[in-house]
C-alpha positions in Angstrom: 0.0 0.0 0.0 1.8 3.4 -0.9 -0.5 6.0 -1.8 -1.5 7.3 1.2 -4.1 10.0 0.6 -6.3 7.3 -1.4 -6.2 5.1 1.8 -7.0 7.9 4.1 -10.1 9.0 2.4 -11.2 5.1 2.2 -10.5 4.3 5.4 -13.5 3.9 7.3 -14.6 6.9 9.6 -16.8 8.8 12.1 -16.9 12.7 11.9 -17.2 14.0 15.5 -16.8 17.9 14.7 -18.6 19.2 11.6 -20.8 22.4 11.7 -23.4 22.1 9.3 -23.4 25.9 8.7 -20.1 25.8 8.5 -20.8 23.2 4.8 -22.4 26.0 2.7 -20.1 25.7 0.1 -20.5 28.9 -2.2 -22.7 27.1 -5.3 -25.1 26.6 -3.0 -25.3 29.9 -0.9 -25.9 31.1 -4.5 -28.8 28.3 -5.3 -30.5 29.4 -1.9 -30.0 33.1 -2.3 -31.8 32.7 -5.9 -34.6 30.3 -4.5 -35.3 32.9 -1.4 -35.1 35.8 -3.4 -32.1 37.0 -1.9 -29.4 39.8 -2.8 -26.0 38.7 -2.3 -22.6 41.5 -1.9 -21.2 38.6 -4.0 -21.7 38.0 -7.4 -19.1 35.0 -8.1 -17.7 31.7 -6.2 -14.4 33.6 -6.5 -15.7 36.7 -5.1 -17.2 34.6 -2.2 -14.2 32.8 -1.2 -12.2 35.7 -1.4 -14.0 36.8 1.9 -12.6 33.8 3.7 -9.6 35.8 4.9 -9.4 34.7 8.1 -6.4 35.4 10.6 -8.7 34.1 14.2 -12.2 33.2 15.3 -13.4 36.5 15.3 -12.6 37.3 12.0 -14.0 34.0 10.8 -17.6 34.5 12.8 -17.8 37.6 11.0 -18.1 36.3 7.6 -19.6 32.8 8.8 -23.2 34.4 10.3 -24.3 36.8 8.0 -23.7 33.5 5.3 -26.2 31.5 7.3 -29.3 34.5 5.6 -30.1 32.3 2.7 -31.1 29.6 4.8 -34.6 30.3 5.1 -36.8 27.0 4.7 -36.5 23.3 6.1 -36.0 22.8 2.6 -32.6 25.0 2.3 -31.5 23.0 5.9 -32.3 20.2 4.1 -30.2 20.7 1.2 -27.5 22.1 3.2 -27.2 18.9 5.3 -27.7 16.3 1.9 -24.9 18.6 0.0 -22.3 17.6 3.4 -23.1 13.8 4.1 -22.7 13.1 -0.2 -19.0 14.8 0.6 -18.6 13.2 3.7 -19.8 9.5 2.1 -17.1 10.1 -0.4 -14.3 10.6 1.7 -15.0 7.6 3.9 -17.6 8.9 6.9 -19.9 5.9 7.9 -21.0 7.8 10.8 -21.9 11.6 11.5 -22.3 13.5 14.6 -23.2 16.9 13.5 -23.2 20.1 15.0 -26.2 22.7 14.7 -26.8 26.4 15.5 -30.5 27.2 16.5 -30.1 30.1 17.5 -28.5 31.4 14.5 -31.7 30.9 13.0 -34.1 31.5 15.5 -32.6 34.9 16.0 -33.4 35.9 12.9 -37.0 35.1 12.8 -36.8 31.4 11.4 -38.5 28.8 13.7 -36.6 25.4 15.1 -39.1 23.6 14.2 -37.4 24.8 10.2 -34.4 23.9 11.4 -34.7 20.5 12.9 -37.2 19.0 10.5 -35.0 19.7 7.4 -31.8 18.3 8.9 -33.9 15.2 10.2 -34.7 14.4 6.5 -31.5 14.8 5.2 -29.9 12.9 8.4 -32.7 9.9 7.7 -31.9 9.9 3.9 -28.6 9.9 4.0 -29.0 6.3 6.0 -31.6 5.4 3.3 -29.6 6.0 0.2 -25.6 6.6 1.0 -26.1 3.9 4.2 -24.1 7.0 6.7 -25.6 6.4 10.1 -25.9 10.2 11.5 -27.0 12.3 14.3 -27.5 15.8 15.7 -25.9 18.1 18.0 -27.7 21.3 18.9 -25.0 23.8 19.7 -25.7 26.4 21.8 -24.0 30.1 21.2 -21.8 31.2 24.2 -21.8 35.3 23.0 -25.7 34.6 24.1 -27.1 34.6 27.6 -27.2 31.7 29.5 -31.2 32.2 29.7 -31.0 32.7 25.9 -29.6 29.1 26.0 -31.8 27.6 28.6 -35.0 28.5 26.5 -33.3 27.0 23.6 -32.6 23.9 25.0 -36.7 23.7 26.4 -37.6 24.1 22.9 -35.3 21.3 21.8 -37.1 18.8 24.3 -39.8 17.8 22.4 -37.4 16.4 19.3 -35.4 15.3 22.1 -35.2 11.1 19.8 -33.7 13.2 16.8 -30.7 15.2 19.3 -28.0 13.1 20.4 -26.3 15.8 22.6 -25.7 19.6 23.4 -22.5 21.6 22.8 -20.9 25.1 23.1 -19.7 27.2 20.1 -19.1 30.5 18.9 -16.6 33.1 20.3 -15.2 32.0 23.5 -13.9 35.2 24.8 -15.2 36.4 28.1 -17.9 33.3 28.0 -16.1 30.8 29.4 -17.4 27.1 30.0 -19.2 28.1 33.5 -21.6 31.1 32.4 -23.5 27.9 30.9 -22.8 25.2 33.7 -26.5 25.5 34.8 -27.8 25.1 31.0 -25.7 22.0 30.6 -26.5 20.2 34.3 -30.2 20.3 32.9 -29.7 18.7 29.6 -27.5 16.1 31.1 -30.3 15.5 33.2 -32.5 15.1 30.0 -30.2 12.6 28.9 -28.2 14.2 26.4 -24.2 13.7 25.6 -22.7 16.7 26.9 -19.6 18.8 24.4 -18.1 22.2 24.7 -15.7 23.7 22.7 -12.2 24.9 23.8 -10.5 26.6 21.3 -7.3 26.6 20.4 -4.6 29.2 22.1 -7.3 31.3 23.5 -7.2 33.7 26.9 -7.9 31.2 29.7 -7.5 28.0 27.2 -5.8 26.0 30.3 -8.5 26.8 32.8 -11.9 26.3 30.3 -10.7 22.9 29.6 -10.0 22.2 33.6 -13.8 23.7 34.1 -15.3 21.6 31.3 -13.6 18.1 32.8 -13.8 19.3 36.5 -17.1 21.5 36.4 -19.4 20.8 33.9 -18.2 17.3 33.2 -18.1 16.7 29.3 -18.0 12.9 27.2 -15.8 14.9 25.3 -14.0 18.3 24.3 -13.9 20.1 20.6 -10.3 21.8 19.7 -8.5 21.2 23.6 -4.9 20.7 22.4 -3.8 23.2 25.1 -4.4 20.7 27.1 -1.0 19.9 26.9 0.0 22.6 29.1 -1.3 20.6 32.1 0.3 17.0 32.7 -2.0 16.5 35.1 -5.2 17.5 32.9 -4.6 15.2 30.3 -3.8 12.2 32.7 -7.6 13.4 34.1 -8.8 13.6 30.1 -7.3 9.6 29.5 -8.8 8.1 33.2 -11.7 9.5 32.2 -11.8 8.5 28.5 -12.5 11.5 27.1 -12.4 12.6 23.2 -11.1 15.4 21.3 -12.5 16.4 17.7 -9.5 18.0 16.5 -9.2 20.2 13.2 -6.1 20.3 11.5 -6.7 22.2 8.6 -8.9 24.9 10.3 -6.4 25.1 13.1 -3.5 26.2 10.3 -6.1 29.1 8.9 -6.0 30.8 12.7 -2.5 29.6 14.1 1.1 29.7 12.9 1.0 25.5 12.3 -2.2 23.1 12.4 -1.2 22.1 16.0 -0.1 18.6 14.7 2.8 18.5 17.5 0.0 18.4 20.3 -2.6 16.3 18.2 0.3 13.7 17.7 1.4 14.2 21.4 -1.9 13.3 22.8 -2.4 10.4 20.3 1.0 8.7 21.5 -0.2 9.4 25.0 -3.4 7.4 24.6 -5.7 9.6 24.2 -9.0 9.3 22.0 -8.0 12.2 19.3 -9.8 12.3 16.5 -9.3 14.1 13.3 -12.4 16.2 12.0 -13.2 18.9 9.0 -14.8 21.7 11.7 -16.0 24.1 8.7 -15.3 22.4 5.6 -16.5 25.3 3.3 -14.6 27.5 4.6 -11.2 25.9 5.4 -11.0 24.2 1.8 -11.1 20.6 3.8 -13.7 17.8 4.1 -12.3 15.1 6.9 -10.4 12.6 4.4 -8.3 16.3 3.7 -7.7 16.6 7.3 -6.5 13.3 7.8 -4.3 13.8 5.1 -3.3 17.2 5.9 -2.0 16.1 8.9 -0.1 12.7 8.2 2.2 15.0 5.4 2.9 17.9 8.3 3.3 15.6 10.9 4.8 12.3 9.2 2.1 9.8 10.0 2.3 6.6 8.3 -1.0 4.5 7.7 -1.4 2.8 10.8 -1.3 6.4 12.7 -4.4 6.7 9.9 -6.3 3.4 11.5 -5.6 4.2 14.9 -7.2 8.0 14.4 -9.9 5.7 12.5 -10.7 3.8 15.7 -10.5 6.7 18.1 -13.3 8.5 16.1 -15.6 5.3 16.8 -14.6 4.8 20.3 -15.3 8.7 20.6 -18.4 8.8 19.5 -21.8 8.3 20.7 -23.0 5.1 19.2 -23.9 2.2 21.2 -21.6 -0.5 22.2 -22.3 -2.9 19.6 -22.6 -0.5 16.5 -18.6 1.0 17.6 -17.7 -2.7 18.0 -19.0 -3.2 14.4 -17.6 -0.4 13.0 -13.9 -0.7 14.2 -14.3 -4.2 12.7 -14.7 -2.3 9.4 -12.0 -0.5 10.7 -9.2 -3.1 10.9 -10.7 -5.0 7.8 -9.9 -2.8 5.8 -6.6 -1.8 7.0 -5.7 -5.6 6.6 -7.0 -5.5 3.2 -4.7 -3.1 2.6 -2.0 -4.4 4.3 -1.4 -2.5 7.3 -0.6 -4.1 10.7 -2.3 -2.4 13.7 -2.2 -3.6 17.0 -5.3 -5.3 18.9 
């Protein structure tokens, strides 16, 4: 076996950190601008990508949300969610867990009820026709109040069988993990898997992460290589079993490297990372890219490939028996392929 990105994108994966809004590739902001009667600043797919100048989060959020207009129908969530698990299917994603912003929507006037149904069809399709098992994650925004959440999260509980679990995005200055710990006590208590993100190389990275594993007490973190600062934070993060969805290639648009060194570090030290696509659209990456973005920077051979692979099932949310099958698929195919990985 020598050509490495072909294995990567065949090798058999979960996604654990994928924004849906964060999949509007610039044809199709275009297609639902047109059907929603829609003026757009932009009048090319050039022109549009030329505003993805992004040198941190901030800079990034301010293109991102005023993107998510067009969406206006459960028909354009729909769509939106279709377009990503085609591209996902292709580069080797049997499973999804994907995030969703509400409150993006809801705050401008569209209901949930929009939102939720057209991602449902697209997430019970995509099991129909490309055979991707998939799920949701309703994402709350942290520059929001913590009551803004709350109400949010009551107005989930009645799709409660189509939400797998809650997490925490957006901009993650001066809202750290706590302003939310009451918001996420209550939907643990609901029985949802619990997420926050932890950005990378942010003001207070170090002590977020400590509050999410100490405090709020996550199944898993999105970003949280600075855990590496604390020894004793990432020997909590293994007892515990805890994943990380890391982004290589969206890590290299806001950061002087893609953070391989610590993704690399943590995956020799045992710890379930798992290599993800974050904002595909706008990073220029699905999650086959990512993984092989990262094994060129950081010199990964194959097997570093299959044991990402398995981390992304043992990270996830599925049931015991569905991760048991699909880390079988896992290490079939890397035999088929010739490459030896450990039991």
């Amino acid at each position: 076996m020598t050509d490495l990105a072909a294995f990567a994108h065949g090798l058999p994966k979960a996604e654990l950190h994928l924004h849906l809004e964060g999949t509007l590739e610039p044809e199709l902001k275009f297609a639902l601008a047109a059907r929603n009667g829609i003026e757009l600043d932009e009048t090319t797919v050039e022109e549009v990508r030329a505003t993805y100048d992004f040198t941190d989060l901030t800079s990034f959020l301010a293109v991102y949300y005023p993107a998510m207009r067009v969406l206006q129908a459960a028909e354009d969530f729909h769509d939106l969610a279709w377009a990503y698990l085609q591209k996902a299917a292709a580069q080797g994603v049997v499973h999804a867990e994907m995030f969703f912003d509400p409150q993006a929507h809801t705050g401008r006037g569209v209901p949930f009820d929009t939102v939720i149904t057209g991602y449902r069809r697209a997430v019970v399709r995509a099991q129909d026709e490309l055979g991707i098992s998939a799920e949701l994650i309703l994402c709350f925004l942290r520059d929001f109040s913590a009551e803004y959440a709350m109400a949010t999260l009551m107005e989930a509980l009645p799709y409660k069988a189509w939400i797998v679990g809650v997490g925490l995005d957006s901009d993650e200055r001066d809202n750290p993990p706590t302003k939310f710990a009451e918001v996420f006590a209550r939907a643990k208590a609901e029985g949802f898997f619990l997420t926050m993100h932890c950005d990378i190389d942010q003001v207070g990275s170090i002590d977020n992460i400590r509050a999410v594993i100490e405090q709020i007490g996550v199944d898993r973190i999105d970003h949280g290589t600075n855990i590496v600062e604390d020894p004793s934070l990432v020997a909590l993060a293994k007892e515990r079993g805890l994943g990380f969805t890391t982004c290589p290639v969206s890590n290299s648009f806001v950061t002087a490297q893609m953070k391989s060194d610590e993704i690399v570090s943590l995956l020799n030290a045992g710890l379930k990372v798992t290599v993800n696509s974050d904002d595909p659209a706008y990073f220029g990456g699905y999650v086959g890219d990512n993984y092989v973005a990262l094994a060129e920077h950081a010199g990964l051979g194959a097997a570093d490939l299959v044991r990402l692979a398995i981390n992304s099932f043992e990270a996830s949310w599925l049931t015991a028996s569905r991760r048991a099958d699909f880390i079988a698929r896992v290490r079939d195919y890397a035999a088929g392929n010739g490459v030896a990985v450990p039991q």
